[in-house]
Structures are given as structure tokens and as C-alpha cells.
C-alpha positions as CSV (number, residue, x, y, z in Angstrom):
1,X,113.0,99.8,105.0
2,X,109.2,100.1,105.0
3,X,107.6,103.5,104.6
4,X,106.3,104.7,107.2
5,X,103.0,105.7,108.1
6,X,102.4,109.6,108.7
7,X,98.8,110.0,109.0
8,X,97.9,111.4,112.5
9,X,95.0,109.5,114.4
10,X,92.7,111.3,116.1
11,X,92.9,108.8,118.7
12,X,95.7,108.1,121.1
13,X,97.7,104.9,120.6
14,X,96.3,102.0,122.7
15,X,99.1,99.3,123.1
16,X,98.5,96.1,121.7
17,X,97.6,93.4,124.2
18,X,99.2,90.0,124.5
19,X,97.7,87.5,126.7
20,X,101.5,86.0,127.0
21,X,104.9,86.5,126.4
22,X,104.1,82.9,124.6
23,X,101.9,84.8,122.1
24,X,105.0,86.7,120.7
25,X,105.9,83.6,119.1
26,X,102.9,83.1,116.5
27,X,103.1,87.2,115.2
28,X,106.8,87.6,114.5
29,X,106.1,90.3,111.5
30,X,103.3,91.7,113.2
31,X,103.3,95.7,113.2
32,X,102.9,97.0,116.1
33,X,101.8,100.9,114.9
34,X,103.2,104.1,115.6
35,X,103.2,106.1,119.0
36,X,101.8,109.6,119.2
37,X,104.5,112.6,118.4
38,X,106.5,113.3,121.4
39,X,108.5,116.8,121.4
40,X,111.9,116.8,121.7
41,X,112.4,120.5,124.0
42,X,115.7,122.2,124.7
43,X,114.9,121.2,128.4
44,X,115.6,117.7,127.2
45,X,118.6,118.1,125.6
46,X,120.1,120.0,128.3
47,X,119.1,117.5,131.0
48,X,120.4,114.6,128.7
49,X,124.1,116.6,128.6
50,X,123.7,117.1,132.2
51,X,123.2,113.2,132.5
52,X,125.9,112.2,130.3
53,X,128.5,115.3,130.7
54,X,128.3,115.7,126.4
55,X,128.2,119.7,126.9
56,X,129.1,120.0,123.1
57,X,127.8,123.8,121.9
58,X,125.7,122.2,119.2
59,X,123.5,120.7,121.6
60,X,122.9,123.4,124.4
61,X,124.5,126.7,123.2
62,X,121.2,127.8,121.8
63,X,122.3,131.7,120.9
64,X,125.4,130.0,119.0
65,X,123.0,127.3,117.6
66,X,121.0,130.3,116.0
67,X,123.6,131.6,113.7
68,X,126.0,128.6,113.1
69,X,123.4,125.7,112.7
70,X,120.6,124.5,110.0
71,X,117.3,125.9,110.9
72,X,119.4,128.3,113.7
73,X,118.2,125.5,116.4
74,X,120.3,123.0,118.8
75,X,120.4,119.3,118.3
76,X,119.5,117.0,120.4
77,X,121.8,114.2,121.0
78,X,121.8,111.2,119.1
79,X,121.9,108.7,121.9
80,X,119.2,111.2,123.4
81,X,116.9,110.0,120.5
82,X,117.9,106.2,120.9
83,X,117.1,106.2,124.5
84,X,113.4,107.6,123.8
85,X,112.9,104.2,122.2
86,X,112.1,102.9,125.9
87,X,109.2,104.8,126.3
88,X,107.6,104.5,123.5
89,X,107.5,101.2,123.5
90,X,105.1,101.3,126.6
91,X,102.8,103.3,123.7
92,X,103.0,100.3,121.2
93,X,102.9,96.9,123.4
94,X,101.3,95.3,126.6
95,X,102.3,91.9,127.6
96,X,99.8,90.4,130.8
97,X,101.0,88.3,133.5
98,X,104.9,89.8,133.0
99,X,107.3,89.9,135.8
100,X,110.0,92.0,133.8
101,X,110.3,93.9,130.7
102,X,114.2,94.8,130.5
103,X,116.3,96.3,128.0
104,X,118.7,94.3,126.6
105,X,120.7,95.3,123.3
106,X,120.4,97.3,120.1
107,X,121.7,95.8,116.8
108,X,122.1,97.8,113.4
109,X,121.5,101.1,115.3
110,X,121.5,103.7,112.4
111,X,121.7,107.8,113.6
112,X,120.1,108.7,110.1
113,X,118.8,112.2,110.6
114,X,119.7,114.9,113.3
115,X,116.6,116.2,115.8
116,X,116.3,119.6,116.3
117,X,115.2,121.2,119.6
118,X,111.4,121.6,119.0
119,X,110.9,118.2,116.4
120,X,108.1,116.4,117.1
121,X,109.4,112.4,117.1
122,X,107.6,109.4,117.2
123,X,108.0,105.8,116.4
124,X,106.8,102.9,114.7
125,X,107.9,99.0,115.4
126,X,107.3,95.9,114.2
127,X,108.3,92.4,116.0
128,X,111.3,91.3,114.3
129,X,111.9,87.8,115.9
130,X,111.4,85.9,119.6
131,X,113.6,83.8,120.8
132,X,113.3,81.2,124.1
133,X,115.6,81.8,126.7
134,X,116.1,80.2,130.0
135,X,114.1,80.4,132.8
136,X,111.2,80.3,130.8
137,X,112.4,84.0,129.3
138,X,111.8,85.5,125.7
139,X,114.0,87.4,123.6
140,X,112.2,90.1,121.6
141,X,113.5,91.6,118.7
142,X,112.1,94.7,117.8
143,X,112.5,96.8,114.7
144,X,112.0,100.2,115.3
145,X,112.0,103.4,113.5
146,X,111.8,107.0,114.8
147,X,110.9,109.5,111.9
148,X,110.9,113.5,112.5
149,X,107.4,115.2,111.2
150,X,107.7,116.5,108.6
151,X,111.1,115.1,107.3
152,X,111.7,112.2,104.8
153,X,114.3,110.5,106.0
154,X,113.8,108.8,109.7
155,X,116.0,110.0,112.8
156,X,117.0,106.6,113.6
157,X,116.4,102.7,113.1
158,X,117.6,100.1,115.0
159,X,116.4,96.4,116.1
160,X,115.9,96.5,119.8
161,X,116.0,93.7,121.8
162,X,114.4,92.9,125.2
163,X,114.3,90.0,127.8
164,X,111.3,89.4,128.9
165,X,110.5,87.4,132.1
């Protein structure tokens, strides 16, 4: 795994720009940066429970979470994190003339660290591989790792991969 990046920019990410889904092809490798630090609130948490019916105490029994968990906060749910992946990517990449960006898979998904209500999170990716599809469609492999500020070891890495038509 490569280290990642922590400095913060002053600037907000701009996504990179392709002119085509074809000019995916010539930059597997290519890094595509980090996004800006999103905060992972309680609100979240409780509305991802809500969304999934995964009510476990450790994720939105805040008064419990204060006296039976690290740092006395909740944590947010690791599919939660995962699923943040999504938007971030609109942070990172732009592809012109594209009829459909879709989600398509995760491989070697690692849960590596827990968020805590209140982390700031934010992710870095690099293009891992394109592959032609039919239909004139891409694959696009992404690696992509979300760190915590301030922690060491990432929340989560994974290669996500889209279809893009």
C-alpha cells in the first residue's frame, strides 16, 4: 500500500478531466488525488441504521457509546464508510461526453480501521486498470483508500470497479 498523502490544500479538489472514457486506457497508474475531508456525524450513522435496519448499540446508542467504547464515541458502520466511496469519486474524476457512470463491484474490500462519529474521512484513488466491454463500455478499476485524520492506519481499501457507458 502506498502512503498516503496528508497535507491539506488550501484549495478544493477539482476532478480530473478526461476528454473520453477512451483516455482511461493510456493512464492506468495515474493517481487521481485525494478528496477534501468529509465528517462522518452521528446524523449519518443513524440514518444509515435506519436505511439498513443494523440498530446495533455501538453505532447509535451514543450515552452507552460514552462509557463502553474507545474515545466514549459511536461508530459508524463499516459498509457506511464503503458506500461514501461513491461520492467521493465525483471529487476525484470527470469523464466528458458519458452517458452512465454506474457502480459495479468491489474487490479486496478491507474494513481496516473503525470511524468514529465526528472523524473527518476522505479518500485518495488511483486507476488500477480499464478494461473494454461491450457496447462500446469500460471497466474501471479503481484503487481507493479512505484514511481517518489523524490516524495511521486507513479506514478502508478496496479496488472499486465501475461501468462506464
Amino acid at each position: 500500500m502506498k502512503p498516503i498523502n496528508t497535507a491539506v490544500s488550501s484549495q478544493p479538489h477539482v476532478p480530473i478531466v478526461f476528454q473520453s472514457k477512451q483516455d482511461l486506457k493510456e493512464k492506468i497508474g495515474f493517481e487521481l488525488g485525494t478528496t477534501e475531508w468529509l465528517t462522518v456525524t452521528q446524523e449519518m450513522i443513524n440514518d444509515f441504521a435506519k436505511a439498513t435496519f443494523d440498530n446495533q448499540w455501538i453505532h447509535i446508542d451514543v450515552e452507552k457509546a460514552k462509557t463502553h467504547l474507545p474515545n466514549g464515541r459511536t461508530i459508524a458502520h463499516g459498509y457506511l464508510t464503503m458506500s461514501l466511496a461513491a461520492q467521493f469519486l465525483y471529487q476525484l474524476i470527470y469523464i466528458k461526453n458519458l452517458h452512465s457512470f454506474v457502480n459495479y463491484g468491489i474487490n479486496k474490500a478491507r474494513f481496516i480501521n473503525p470511524v468514529m462519529s465526528g472523524s473527518d474521512i476522505r479518500m485518495h484513488a488511483s486507476i488500477a486498470n480499464v478494461e473494454e466491454q461491450a457496447n462500446d463500455g469500460i471497466k474501471l478499476f479503481l484503487h481507493c483508500t479512505i484514511e481517518i485524520k489523524g490516524q495511521e492506519k486507513p479506514a478502508f481499501v478496496a479496488e472499486i470497479i465501475s461501468l462506464l457507458f
